[in-house]
N, C-alpha and C positions, 0 to 999 in steps of 0.2 A: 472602150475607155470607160473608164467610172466617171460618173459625175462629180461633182461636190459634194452635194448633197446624198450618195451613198458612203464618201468616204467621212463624211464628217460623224455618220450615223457606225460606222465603227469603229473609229477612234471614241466616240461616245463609252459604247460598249466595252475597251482594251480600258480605260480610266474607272469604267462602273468594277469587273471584276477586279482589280487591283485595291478598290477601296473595300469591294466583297471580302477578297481575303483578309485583308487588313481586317476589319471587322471581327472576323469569324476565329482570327488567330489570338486577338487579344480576350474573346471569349472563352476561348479555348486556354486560354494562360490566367485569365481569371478563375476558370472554373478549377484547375489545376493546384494553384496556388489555394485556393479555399479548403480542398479537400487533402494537402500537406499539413493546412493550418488544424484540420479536423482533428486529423490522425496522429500530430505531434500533443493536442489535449489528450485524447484517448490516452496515449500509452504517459503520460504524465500523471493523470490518472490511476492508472493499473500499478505503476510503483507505487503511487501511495498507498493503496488496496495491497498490495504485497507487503509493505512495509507494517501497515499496522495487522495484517495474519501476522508476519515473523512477531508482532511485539507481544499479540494475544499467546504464541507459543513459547514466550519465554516466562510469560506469565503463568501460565500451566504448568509448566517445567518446574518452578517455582513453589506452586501448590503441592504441587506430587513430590517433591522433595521434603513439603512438610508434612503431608501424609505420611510417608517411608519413614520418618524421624519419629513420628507419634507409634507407628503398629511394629516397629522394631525394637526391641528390647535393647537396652543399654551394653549389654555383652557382646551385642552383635554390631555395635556403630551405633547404635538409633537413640532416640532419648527415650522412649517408654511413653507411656499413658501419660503421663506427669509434665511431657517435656512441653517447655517453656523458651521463646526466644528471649533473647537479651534487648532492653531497649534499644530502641533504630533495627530491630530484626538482625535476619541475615543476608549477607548480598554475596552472590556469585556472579562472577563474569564469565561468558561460552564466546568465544570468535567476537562479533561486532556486538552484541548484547548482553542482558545481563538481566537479573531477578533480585527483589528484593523479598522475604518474607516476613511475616511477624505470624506468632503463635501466640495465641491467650487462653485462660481457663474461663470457662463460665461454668460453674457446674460440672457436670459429667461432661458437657460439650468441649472441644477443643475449637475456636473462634481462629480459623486461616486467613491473610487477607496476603495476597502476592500483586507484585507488581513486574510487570515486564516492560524492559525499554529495549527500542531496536532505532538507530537513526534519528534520535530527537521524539519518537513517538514513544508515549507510555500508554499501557492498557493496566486496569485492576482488574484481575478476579476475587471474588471472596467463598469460602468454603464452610460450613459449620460440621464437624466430624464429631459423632456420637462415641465415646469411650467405655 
């Protein structure tokens, strides 16, 4: 027969592991949850990072359309050496985004400045293009 005093000493031990696990699960659910919490910054993050490349590339797009307008002769679409925007530039819209350009003369130079919006974000580029 057991004594008391061996059964008391494992019932001890059936109450210690149950509070062990207890313990070791709500760690485990802490650590868990932390590392959801991480990973939902991260990729909140990386849109945004993605969002302002798409704005830089609508900004480019923008630029290089006013390049193509300046080294294009007028017969062919473009404005020539000469070409000049219209105040407030020019804006195109492609899918979610869009560009604005202005062209100005300085001299020989032709002064680009484009702006690209993608999602609430704008990026400027600026260009100075020798004619």
């Amino acid at each position: 027969m057991m004594n008391s005093r061996a059964k008391n000493f494992w019932e001890n031990k059936r109450g210690m592991t149950l509070i062990t696990t207890f313990v070791f699960m709500m760690t485990m659910a802490m650590m868990v949850s932390a590392f959801l919490n991480m990973s939902a910054g991260e990729t909140r993050e990386l849109k945004g990072r993605i969002d302002t490349g798409k704005a830089f590339w609508f900004a480019e797009a923008g630029a290089h359309k006013a390049i193509w307008m300046i080294i294009t002769p007028p017969a062919q679409g473009g404005g020539g050496k000469n070409y000049q925007t219209p105040a407030g530039g020019v804006t195109e819209t492609l899918d979610d985004g869009s560009y604005n350009f202005v062209v100005t003369k300085k001299g020989s130079n032709r002064n680009i400045t484009s702006r690209g919006s993608y999602q609430g974000i704008d990026y400027l580029v600026k260009y100075i293009v020798q004619v």
